[in-house]
C-alpha positions as CSV (number, residue, x, y, z in Angstrom):
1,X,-73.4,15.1,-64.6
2,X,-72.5,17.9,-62.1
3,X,-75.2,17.0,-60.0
4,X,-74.4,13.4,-59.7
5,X,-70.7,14.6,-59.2
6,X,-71.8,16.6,-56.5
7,X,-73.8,13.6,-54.8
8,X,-70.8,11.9,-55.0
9,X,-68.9,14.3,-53.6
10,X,-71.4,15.1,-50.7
11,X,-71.6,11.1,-50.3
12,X,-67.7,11.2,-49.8
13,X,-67.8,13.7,-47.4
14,X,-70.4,12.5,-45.2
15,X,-69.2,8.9,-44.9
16,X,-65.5,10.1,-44.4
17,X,-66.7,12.3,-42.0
18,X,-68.8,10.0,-40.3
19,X,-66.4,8.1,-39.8
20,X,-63.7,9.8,-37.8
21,X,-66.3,11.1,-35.6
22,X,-67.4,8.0,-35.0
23,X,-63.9,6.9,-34.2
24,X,-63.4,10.2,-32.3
25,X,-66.1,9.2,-29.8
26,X,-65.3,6.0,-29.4
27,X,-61.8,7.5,-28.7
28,X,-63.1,9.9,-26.0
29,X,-65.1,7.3,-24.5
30,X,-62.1,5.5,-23.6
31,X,-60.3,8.6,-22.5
32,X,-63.7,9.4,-20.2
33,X,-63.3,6.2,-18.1
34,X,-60.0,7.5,-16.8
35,X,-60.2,9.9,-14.0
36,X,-56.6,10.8,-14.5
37,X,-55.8,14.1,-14.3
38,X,-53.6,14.5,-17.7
39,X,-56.6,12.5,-19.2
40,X,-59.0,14.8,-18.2
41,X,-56.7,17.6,-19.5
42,X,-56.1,15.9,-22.8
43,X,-59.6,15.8,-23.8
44,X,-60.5,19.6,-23.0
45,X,-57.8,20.1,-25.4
46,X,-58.4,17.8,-27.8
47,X,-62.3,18.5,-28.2
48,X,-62.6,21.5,-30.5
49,X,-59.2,20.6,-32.9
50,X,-60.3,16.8,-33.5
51,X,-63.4,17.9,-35.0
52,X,-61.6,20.5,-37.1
53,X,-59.3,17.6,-37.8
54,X,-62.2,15.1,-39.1
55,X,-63.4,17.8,-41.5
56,X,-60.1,19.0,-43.1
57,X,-59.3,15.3,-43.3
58,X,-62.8,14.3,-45.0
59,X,-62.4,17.2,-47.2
60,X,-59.2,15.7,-48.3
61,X,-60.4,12.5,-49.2
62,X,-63.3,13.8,-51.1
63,X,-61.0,16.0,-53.3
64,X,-58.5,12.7,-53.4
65,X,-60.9,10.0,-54.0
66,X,-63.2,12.6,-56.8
67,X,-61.3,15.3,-57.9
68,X,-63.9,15.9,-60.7
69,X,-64.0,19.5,-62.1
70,X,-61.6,20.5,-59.2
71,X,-59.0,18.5,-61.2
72,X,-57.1,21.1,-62.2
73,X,-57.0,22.8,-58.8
74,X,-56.5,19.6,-56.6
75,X,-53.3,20.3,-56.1
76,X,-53.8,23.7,-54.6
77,X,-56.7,22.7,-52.8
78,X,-54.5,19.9,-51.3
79,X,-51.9,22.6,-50.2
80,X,-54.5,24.4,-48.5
81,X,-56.0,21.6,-46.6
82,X,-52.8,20.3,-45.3
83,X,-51.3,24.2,-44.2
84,X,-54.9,24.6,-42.5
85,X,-54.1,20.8,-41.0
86,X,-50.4,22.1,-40.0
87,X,-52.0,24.9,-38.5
88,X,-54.2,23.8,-36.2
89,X,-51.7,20.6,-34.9
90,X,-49.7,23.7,-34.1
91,X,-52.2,25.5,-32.5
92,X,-53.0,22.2,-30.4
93,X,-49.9,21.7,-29.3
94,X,-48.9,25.3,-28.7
95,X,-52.1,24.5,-25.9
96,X,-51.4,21.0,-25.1
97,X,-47.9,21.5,-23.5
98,X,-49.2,24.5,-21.1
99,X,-51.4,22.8,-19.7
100,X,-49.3,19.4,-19.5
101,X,-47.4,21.7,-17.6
102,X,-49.9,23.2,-15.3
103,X,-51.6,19.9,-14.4
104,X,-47.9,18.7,-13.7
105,X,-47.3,22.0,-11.2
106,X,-50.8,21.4,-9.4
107,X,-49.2,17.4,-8.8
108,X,-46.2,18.1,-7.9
109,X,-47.3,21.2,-5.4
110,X,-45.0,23.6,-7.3
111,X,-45.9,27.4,-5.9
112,X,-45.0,28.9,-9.7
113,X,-45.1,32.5,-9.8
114,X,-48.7,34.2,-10.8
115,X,-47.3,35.6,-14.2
116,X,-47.3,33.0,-17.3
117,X,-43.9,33.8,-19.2
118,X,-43.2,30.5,-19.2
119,X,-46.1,29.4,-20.6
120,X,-45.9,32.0,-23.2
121,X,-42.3,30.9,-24.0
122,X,-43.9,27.2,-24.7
123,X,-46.2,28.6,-27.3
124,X,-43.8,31.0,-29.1
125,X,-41.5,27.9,-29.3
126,X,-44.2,26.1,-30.9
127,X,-45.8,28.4,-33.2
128,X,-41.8,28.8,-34.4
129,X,-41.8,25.3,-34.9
130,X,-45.3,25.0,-36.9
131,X,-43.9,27.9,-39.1
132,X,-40.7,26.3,-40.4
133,X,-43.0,22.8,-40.8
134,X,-45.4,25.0,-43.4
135,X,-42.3,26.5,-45.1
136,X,-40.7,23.5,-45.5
137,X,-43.8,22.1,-46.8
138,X,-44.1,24.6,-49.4
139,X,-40.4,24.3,-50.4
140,X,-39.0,27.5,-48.6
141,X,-35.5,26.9,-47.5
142,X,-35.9,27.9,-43.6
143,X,-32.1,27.3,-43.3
144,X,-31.5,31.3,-43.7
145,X,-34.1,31.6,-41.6
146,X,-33.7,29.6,-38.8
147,X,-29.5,31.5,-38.9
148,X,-31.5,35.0,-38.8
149,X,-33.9,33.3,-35.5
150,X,-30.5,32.1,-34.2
151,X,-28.9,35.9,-34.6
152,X,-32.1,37.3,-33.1
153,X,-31.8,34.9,-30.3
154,X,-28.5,36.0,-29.2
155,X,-28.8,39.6,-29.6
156,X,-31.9,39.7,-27.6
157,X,-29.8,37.2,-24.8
158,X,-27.2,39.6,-24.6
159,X,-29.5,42.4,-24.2
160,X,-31.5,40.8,-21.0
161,X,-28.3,39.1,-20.0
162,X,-29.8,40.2,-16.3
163,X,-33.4,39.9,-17.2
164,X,-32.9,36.2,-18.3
165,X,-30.0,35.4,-15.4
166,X,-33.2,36.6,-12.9
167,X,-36.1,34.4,-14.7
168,X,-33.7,31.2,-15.0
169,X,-32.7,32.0,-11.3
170,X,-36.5,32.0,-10.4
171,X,-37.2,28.5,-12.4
172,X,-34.6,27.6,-10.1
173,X,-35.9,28.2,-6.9
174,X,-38.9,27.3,-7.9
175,X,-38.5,23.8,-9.3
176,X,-35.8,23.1,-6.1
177,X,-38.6,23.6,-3.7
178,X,-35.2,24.7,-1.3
179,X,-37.0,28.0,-1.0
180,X,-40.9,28.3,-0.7
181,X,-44.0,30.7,-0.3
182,X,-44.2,30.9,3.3
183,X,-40.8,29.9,4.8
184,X,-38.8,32.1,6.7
185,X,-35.5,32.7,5.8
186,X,-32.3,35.0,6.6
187,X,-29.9,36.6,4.2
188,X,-26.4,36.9,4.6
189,X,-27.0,40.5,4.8
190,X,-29.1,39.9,8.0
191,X,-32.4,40.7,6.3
192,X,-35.0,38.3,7.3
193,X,-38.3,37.9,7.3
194,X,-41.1,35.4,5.5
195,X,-41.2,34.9,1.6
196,X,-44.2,36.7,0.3
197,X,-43.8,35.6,-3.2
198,X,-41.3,34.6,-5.6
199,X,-41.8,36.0,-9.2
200,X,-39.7,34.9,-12.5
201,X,-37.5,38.5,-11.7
202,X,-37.4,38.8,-7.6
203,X,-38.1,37.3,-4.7
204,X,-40.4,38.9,-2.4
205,X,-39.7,39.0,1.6
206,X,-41.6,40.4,4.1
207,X,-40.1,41.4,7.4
208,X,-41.8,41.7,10.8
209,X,-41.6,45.3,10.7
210,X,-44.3,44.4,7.7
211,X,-42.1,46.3,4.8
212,X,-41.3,44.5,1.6
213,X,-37.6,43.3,0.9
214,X,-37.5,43.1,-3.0
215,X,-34.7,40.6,-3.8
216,X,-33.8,39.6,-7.4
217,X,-33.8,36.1,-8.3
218,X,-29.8,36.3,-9.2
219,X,-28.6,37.8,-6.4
220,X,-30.9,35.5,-3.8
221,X,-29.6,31.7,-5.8
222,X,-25.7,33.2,-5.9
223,X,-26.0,34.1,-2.2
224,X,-25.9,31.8,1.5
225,X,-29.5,31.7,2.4
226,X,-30.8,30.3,6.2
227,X,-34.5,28.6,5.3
228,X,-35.8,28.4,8.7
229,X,-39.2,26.3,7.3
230,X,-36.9,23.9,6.5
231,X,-37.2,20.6,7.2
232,X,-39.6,21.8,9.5
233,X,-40.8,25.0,11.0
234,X,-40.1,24.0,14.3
235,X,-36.5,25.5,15.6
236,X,-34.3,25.6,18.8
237,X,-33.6,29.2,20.5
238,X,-30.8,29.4,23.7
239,X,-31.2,31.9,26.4
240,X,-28.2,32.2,28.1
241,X,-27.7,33.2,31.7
242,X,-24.4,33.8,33.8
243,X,-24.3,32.0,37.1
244,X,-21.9,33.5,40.3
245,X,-19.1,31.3,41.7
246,X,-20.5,31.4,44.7
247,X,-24.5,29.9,43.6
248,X,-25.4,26.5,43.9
249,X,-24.7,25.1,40.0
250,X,-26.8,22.1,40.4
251,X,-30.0,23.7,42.3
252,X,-29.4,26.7,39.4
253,X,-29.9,23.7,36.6
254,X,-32.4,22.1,38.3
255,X,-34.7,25.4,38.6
256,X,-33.6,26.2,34.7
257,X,-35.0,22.6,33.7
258,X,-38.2,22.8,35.7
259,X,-38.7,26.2,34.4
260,X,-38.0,25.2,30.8
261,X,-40.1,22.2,31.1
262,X,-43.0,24.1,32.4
263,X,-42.7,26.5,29.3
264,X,-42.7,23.8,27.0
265,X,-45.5,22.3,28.5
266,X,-47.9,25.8,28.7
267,X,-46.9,28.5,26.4
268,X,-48.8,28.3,23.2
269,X,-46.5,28.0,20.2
270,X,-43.7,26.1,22.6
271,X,-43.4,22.4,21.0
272,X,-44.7,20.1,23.9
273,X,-43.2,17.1,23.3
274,X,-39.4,18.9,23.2
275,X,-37.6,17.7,26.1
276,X,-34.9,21.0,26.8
277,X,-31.7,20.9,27.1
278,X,-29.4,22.8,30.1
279,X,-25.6,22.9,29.8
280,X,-22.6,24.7,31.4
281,X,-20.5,26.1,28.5
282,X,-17.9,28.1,30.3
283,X,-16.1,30.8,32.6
284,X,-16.2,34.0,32.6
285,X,-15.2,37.1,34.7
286,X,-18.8,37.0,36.2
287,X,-19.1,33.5,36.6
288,X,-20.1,30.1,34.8
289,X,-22.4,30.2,31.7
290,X,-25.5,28.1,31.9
291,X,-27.4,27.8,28.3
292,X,-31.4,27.0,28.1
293,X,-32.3,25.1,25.0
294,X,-35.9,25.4,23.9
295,X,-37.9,24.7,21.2
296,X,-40.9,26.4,19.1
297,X,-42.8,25.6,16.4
298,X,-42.7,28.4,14.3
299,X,-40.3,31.1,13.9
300,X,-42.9,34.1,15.2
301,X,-43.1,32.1,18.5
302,X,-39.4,32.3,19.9
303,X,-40.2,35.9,21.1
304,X,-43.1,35.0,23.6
305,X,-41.3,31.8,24.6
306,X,-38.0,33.7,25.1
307,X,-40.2,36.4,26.8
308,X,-42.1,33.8,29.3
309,X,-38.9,31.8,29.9
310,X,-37.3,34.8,31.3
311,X,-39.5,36.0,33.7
312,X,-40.5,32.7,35.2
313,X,-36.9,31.8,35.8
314,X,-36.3,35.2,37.4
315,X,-39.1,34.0,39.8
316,X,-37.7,30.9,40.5
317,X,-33.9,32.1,41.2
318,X,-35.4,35.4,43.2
319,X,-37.4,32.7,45.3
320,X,-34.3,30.1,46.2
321,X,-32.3,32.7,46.3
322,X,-29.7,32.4,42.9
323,X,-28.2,35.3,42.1
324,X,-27.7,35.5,38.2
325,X,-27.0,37.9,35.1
326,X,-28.4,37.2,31.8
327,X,-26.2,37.6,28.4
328,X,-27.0,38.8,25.2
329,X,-29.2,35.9,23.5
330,X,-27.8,34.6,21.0
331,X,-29.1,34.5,16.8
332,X,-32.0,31.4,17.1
333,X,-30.9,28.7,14.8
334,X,-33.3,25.7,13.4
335,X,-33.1,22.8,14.6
C-alpha cells in the first residue's frame, strides 16, 4: 500500500514536472528568437527561479492531487511550499528590476555613477514587499508593522536630510543629461574645469591646474551652472583690440578678417568651416574698439587659437603699418 502510494506519488511528480519544463522551454524558445535586449535580460533572470518554480509547483500538486499519509500534514506542507514560492518570486523580482534598470541606462546612454545604491534601494524595497506578502499570508496583521517601517522611514529621512537632498540631487543630474561626464562647465563661483565624475553625493570637477573640485550634488542643482559641452563643444572666444583715431578702420578690419580666416583655416582645434566675425563696438579714450570673433571646437583649444591669432595679427598691423593696443580678453562664451 505505501509502495503503490509512493509510485503514485513519484508518478505525480514526474508528469507535473514534466510538464512545466516542457512548457518552460517552449517558453524560452520563444523568448530566444528575440534579440531584444530586455529579452535577453529576462531570460538570464528567469533561468535558475523557473526551474525552482516547476518543482515547488509539482510538489504542490502531488501533495494536492495524493495527500495520502501526509493528510494530516498537508496543510503545513502547503504553507511551506507557497512561503518557499513567495520567496523566491521575491527574490526574482528583487533581481529582475535591477537589471530592467541597467539594460534601460546602457539604451538610453545614461553615465550613472559607479556605486549601486540605487540598485540596492530597488531590492530592499522588494524584499520589504515579499515580507508583508508572507505575513499576510500567514495571517500577521502587517498594519503595525508597516506604521513602525513608516516611523523608521522618517526618522532615518530626517537624519540624512543632506545625505538624501545630495543622492536625489545626483538622480537628477543624472537622468537630465543637462550635465555630463566629460563637459566642461563654470560655476558661479568662477570654478571651472571638466566633470570627472558625478557620484549619488558630489560631483567631481577637474580643473586645468589638474586638482579635483569636490562639489556636492545639492549645492551644484540649486546653483547657475555654464555647461560649455552643451549643445556642442564647439564655442566662440573674442579678442579685442583698440584701434587709434588716426589708423585706417577699414584696412584694420580687413587685416583682422584675413588674419582670423587664416587661423580658422590652419590652427588645429580652430573649427574650419566658422566664418569670423569683425565688428566696431565703441570709443574709447585710446581709440575705437574692434572685436575678433572666432570659433573652436573644444574648450582646451581657445588658448592656442587666442595665442596664434595674436601674434599673426601683430605681424600683419606691424607690416602695413596699424598702430593698435590690445584689451583685456574677455570670459569665452559658447556659442
Amino acid at each position: 500500500m505505501v509502495g503503490q502510494e509512493l509510485l503514485l506519488n513519484s508518478l505525480i511528480f514526474l508528469g507535473s514536472i514534466l510538464v512545466l519544463l516542457f512548457v518552460r522551454r517552449l517558453f524560452f524558445g520563444f523568448i530566444k528568437k528575440s534579440s531584444h535586449d530586455y529579452a535577453v535580460m529576462l531570460l538570464r533572470v528567469l533561468r535558475l527561479p523557473s526551474l525552482f518554480w516547476a518543482i515547488i509547483i509539482s510538489l504542490y500538486l502531488t501533495v494536492e492531487l495524493n495527500p495520502g499519509q501526509l493528510s494530516g500534514y498537508s496543510s503545513v506542507v502547503e504553507k511551506v511550499l507557497i512561503s518557499l514560492l513567495i520567496l523566491s518570486i521575491t527574490s526574482f523580482f528583487s533581481n529582475l528590476l535591477p537589471e530592467l534598470l541597467q539594460v534601460y541606462i546602457s539604451k538610453a546612454n545614461l553615465k550613472f555613477p559607479r556605486t549601486g545604491i540605487v540598485f540596492v534601494i530597488i531590492k530592499l524595497f522588494v524584499f520589504i514587499l515579499g515580507v508583508i506578502t508572507l505575513l499576510s499570508y500567514f495571517g500577521i496583521q502587517v498594519a503595525h508593522f508597516i506604521t513602525t517601517l513608516g516611523i523608521a522611514g522618517l526618522a532615518v529621512s530626517l537624519a540624512l536630510q543632506g545625505t538624501l537632498s545630495n543622492i536625489f540631487s545626483g538622480l537628477n543630474l543624472i537622468a537630465s543629461r543637462q550635465i555630463e561626464v566629460g563637459d566642461f562647465i563654470r560655476l558661479e563661483n568662477g570654478e571651472e574645469g571638466y566633470v570627472e565624475d558625478i557620484t549619488w553625493m558630489n560631483t567631481v570637477i577637474r580643473r586645468r591646474d589638474n586638482n579635483l573640485v569636490v562639489v556636492p550634488n545639492s549645492r551644484l542643482v540649486n546653483s547657475i551652472v555654464i555647461n560649455y559641452g552643451k549643445p556642442t563643444p564647439s564655442m566662440n572666444i573674442t579678442v579685442s583690440v583698440v584701434i587709434p583715431y588716426s589708423s585706417d578702420l577699414e584696412k584694420a578690419e580687413r587685416l583682422a578678417l584675413e588674419v582670423a580666416r587664416e587661423v580658422q583655416k590652419t590652427v588645429e582645434g580652430a573649427d574650419p568651416s566658422f566664418e569670423p566675425s569683425v565688428r566696431y563696438s565703441a570709443f574709447t579714450e585710446f581709440g575705437i574698439t574692434l572685436n575678433i570673433t572666432l570659433r573652436v571646437l573644444n574648450p582646451d583649444s581657445q588658448f592656442l587659437i587666442r595665442h596664434e591669432f595674436i601674434k599673426r595679427l601683430k605681424k600683419a598691423y606691424e607690416r602695413e603699418g596699424i598702430a593698435f593696443i590690445q584689451l583685456l580678453v574677455p570670459p569665452f562664451r559658447s556659442a
